[in-house]
C-alpha positions in Angstrom: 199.5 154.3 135.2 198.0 151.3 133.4 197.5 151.9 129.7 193.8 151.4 129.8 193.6 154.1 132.8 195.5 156.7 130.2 193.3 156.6 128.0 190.2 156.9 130.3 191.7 160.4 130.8 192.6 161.3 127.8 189.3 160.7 126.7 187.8 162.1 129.2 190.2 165.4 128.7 188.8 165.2 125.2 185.2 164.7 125.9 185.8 167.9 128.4 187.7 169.8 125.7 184.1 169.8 123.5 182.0 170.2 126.0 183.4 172.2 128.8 186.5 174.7 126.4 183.9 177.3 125.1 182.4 177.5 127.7 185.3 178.4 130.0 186.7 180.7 127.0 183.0 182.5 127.1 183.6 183.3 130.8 186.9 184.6 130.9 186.3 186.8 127.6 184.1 188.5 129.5 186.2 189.5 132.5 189.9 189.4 129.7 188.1 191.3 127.0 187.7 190.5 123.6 190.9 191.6 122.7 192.6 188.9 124.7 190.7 186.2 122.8 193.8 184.4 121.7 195.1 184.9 125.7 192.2 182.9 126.7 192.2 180.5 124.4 195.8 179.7 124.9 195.0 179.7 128.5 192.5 177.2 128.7 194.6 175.2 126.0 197.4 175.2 128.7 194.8 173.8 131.6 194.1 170.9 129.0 197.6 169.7 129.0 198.2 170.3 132.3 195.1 167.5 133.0 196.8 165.5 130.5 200.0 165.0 132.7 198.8 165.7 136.0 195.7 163.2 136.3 197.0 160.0 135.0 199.6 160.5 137.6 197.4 162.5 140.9 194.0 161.0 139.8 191.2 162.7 138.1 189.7 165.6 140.2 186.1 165.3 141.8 185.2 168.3 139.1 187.2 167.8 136.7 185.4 170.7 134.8 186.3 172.9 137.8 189.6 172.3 137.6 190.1 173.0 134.2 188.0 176.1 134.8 190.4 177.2 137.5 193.8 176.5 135.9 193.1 178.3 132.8 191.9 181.5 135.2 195.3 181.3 136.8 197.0 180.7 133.9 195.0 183.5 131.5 195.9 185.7 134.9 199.8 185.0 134.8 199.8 185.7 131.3 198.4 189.2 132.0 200.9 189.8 134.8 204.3 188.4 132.7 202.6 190.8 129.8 202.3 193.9 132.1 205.8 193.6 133.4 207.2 193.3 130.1 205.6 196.7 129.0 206.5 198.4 132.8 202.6 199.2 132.7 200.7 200.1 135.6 199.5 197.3 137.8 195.7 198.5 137.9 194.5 196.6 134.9 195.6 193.5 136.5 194.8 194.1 139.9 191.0 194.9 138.6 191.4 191.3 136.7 192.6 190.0 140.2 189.1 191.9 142.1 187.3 190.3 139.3 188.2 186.7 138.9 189.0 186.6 143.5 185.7 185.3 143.6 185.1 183.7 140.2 184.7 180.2 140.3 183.7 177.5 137.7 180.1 179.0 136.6 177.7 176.8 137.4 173.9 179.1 136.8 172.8 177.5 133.9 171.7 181.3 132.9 174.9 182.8 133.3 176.7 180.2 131.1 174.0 180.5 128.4 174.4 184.3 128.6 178.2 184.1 127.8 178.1 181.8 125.1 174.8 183.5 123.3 177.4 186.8 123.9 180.1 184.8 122.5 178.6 183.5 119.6 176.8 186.9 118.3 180.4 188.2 119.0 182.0 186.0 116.8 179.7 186.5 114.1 179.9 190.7 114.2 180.2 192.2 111.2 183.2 194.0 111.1 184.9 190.8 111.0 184.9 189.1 107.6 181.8 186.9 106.8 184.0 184.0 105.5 185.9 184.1 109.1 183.1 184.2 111.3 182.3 180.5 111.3 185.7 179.2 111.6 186.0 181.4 114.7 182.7 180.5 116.2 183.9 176.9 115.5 187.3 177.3 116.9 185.9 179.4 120.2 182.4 177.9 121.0 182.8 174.6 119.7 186.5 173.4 120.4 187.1 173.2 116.8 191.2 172.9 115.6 192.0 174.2 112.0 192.0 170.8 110.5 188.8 169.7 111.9 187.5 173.4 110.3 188.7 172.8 106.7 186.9 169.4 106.5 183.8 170.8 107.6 184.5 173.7 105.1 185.5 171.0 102.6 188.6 173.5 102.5 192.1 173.6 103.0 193.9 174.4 105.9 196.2 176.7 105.2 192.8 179.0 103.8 191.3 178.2 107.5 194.1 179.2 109.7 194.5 182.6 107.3 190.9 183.6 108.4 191.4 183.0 111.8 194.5 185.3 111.8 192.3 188.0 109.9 189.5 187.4 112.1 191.2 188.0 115.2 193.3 191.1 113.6 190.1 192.9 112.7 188.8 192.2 116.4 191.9 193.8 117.9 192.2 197.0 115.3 188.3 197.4 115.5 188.3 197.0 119.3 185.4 195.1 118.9 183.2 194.6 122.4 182.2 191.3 124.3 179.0 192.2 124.2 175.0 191.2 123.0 174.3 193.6 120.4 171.1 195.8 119.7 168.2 193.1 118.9 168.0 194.5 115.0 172.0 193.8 114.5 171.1 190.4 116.5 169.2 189.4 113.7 171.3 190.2 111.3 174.1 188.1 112.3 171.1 184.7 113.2 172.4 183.3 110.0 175.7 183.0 110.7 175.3 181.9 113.4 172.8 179.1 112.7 175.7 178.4 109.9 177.8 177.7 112.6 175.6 175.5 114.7 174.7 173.5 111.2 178.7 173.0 110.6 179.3 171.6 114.1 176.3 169.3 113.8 176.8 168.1 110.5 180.4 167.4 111.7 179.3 165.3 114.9 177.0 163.5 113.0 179.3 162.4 110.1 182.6 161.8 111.8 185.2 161.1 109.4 187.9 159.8 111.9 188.0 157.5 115.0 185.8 154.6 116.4 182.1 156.1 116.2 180.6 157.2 113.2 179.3 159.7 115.6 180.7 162.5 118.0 178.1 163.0 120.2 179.4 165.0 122.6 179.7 167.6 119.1 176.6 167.2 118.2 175.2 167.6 122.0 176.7 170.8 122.1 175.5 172.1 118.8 171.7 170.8 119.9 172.5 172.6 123.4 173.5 175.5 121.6 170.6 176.0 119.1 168.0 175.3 122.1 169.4 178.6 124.1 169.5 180.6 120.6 165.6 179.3 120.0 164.5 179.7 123.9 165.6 183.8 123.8 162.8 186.1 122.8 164.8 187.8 120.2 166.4 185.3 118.2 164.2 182.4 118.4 162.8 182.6 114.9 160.8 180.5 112.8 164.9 179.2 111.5 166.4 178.9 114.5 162.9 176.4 115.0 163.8 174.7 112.0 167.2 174.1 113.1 166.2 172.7 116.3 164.0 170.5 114.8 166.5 169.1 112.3 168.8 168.4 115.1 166.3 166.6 117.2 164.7 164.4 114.1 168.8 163.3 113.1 170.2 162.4 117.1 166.9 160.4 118.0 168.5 158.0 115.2 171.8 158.0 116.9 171.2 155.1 119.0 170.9 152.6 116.2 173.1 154.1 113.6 175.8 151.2 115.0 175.6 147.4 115.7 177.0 146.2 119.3 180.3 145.4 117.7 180.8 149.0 116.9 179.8 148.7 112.9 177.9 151.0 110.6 174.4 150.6 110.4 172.7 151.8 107.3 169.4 153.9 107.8 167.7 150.7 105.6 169.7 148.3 108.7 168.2 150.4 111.6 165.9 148.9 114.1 164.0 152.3 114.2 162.1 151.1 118.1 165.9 152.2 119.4 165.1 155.8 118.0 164.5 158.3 120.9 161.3 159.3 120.9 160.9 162.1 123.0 163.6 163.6 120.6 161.5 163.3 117.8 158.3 165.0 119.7 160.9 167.8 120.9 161.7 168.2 117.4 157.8 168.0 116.1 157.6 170.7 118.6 160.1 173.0 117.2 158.6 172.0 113.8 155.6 173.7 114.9 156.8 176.6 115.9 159.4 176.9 112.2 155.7 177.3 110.5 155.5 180.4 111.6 155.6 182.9 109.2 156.3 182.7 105.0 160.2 182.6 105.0 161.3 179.6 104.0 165.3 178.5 104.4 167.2 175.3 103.7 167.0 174.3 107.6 163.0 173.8 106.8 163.2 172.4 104.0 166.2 169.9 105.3 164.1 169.3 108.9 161.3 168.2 107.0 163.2 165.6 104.9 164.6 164.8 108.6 161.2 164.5 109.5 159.8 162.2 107.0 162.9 159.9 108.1 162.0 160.5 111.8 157.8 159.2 111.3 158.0 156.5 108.5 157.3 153.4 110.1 160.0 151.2 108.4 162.2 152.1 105.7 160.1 150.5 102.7 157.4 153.0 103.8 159.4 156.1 103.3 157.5 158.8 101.5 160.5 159.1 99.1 158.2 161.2 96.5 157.8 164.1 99.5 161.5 163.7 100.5 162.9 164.4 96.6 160.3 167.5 96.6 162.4 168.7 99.6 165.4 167.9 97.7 164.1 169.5 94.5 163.2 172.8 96.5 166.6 172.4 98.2 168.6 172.3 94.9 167.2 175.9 93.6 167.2 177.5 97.2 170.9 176.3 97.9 172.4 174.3 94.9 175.7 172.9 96.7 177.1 169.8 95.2 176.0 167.5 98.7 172.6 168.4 98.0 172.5 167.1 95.0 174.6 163.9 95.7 171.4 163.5 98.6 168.4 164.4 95.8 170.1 161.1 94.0 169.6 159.2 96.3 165.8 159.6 96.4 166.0 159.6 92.8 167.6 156.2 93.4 164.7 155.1 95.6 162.0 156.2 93.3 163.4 155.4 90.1 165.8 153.1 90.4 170.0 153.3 91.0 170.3 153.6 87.4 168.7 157.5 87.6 170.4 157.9 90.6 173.9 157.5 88.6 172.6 159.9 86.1 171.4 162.2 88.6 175.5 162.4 90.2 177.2 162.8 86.9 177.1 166.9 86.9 179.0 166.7 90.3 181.2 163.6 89.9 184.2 166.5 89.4 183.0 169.0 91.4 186.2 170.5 93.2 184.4 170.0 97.1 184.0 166.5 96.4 187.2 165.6 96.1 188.0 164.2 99.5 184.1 163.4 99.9 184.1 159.5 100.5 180.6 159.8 100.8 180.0 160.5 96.7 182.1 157.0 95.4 180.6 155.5 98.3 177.2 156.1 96.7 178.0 155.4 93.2 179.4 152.2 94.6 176.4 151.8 96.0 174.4 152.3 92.9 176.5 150.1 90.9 176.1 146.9 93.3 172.1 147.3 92.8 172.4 147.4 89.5 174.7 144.3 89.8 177.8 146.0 88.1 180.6 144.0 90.3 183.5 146.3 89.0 183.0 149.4 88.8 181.3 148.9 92.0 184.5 147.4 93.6 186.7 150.7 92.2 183.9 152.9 94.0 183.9 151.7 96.9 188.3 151.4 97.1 188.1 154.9 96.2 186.0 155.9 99.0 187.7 153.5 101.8 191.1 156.1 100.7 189.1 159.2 101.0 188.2 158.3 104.8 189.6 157.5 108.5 186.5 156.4 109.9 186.5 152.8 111.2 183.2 152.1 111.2 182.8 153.4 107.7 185.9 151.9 106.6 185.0 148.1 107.9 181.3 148.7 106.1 183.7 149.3 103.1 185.7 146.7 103.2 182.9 144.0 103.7 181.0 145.7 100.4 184.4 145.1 98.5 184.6 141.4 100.3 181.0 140.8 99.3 181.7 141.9 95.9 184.9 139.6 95.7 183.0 136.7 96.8 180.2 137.1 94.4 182.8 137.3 91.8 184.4 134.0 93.0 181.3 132.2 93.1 
């Protein structure tokens, strides 16, 4: 096979990994159990390899989806049967998995898939299983998530990941813990982490720190997918599940302009905002609406209406950047996380110059979950070129182009430093 047809499918197996891998994992759980979680997931992991080796070679199936679905059935099924025989067990267990998945194909009710993953995600999120675990499972389950892609959206290490998996999934199996939706009053007390989930693998689409796009849409599709079936059900869409919608909509209306043609960064000040979507932005002034409702208010309001000053300024010199730094101000006492505070500079910047917004960073310059952040030398960089400091603008941005695998964001990088050299030169 020609090397430009391999990796047609191996994107394509990568694109169907995100989008179609929880999906098929929600489906199976339900007929496998709970307890078999890992069974599944190793299942459907087998189906994507097999796509890997079998289509560049027999072609890529007319539903590729379908096939995926219906390899990792047979597969989860074998396992069952080699485990059975292992144990001399009884065959009825997997004859009843045999009655139930006969006539089980690739679900295709839009209904019935949304009912598996909602049961999924509140599953994931019980609370018998360790609050720090529950997102990196949702991640891993729902969202196609590996360990390493977990730890740098948890700005943590790997090692501390995969150990809450393993806990995660012990505490399901000693604690027999159901596939199941619970009682509406324990569904609201697990919303938040599961809108902590959705937030993770948004923020992760939307910021991707490897690869050829500074955005993973296909992520971020899911996550906006995800949030509208958690805000559309009677008892969970609440006023913050609303908010989160809305902050999804207001950040992938700019996706279409957040790169040039040639594949390079575009700054929010570089955007040509007519290429926003704008029925995203109404569907997320929609959702606004509805996240009034009500007197609690959580960081997904108060980072949706920053979102949505973004989303309705006319051109970037006509931000409100006073309203956005009151969001930020709120957003720093509600919350207080270091990336918060490296975002409140930069409206500081805006209103008071890049000289505050230096000022504003130095309490988080060392703070431990920056470390790897390319994002906070990239902005001190950027605060240093404004204020027409060549050098330590230079060492900002060299430190940030180590911190990050992006290729968009590294080229940006390296024509800053270029720019800077040739200024110097001059």
């Amino acid at each position: 096979m020609a090397e430009a047809e391999a990796r047609d499918v191996s994107g394509l197996v990568d694109h169907l990994f995100r989008h179609s891998a929880g999906r098929i994992v929600s489906s199976l759980t339900r007929v496998f159990g709970l307890a078999d979680l890992e069974l599944v997931e190793d299942a459907v992991q087998e189906a994507l390899e097999k796509a890997l080796t079998h289509w560049p070679f027999r072609g890529i199936p007319d539903n590729p989806g379908g096939w995926l679905f219906a390899v990792a059935r047979n597969a989860a099924l074998d396992r069952v049967r080699r485990r059975t025989r292992r144990a001399d067990a009884t065959d009825q267990i997997v004859e009843l998995m045999e009655v139930k998945l006969a006539h089980m194909a690739e679900p295709v009710l839009s209904r019935e898939i949304a009912d598996d993953q909602l049961r999924m995600i509140f599953t994931c999120c019980h609370p018998e299983i360790p609050a720090d675990a529950r997102v990196a499972l949702t991640l891993k389950t729902i969202g196609g998530f590996d360990v390493r892609e977990i730890a740098r959206a948890f700005l943590a290490e790997e090692r501390t990941v995969a150990q809450r998996l393993v806990r995660a999934k012990r505490r399901i199996r000693e604690q027999r813990i159901p596939f199941a939706m619970a009682e509406p009053e324990m569904l609201l007390a697990r919303l938040p982490s599961v809108l902590d989930v959705l937030y993770l693998m948004f923020n992760d689409g939307y910021n991707a720190l490897e690869g050829d796009e500074i955005v993973r849409r296909d992520v971020c599709a899911e996550a906006l997918r995800l949030i509208e079936i958690i805000a559309a059900h009677p008892e969970t869409g609440r006023p913050e599940t609303h908010a989160l919608a809305a902050l999804f909509c207001f950040q992938a209306a700019r996706f279409p302009a957040r790169q040039d043609p040639s594949g390079d960064l575009l700054l929010l000040s570089e955007q040509d905002r007519r290429s926003w979507d704008s029925a995203l932005i109404g569907q997320g002034a929609r959702h606004m609406e509805r996240a009034a409702a009500g007197d609690n208010l959580t960081t997904f309001h108060l980072e949706a209406g920053v979102a949505a000053h973004h989303a309705v300024a006319p051109s970037f010199e006509e931000t409100d950047w006073e309203a956005i730094l009151g969001f930020y101000d709120k957003l720093v006492r509600l919350a207080g996380t270091p990336i918060i505070a490296l975002n409140r500079a930069v409206a500081v910047a805006m209103i008071d110059g890049p000289a505050a917004g230096l000022a504003a960073i130095d309490g988080i310059v060392d703070h431990p979950a920056l470390a790897r952040y390319y994002l906070l030398p990239a902005t001190r960089g950027e605060f240093h070129r404004r204020l027409d400091e060549p050098g330590p603008a230079r060492r900002c941005f060299e430190d940030a182009l180590r911190m990050t695998k992006s290729e968009p964001v590294r080229r940006h990088l390296q024509q800053r430093i270029a720019a800077l050299a040739a200024s110097a030169e001059s």
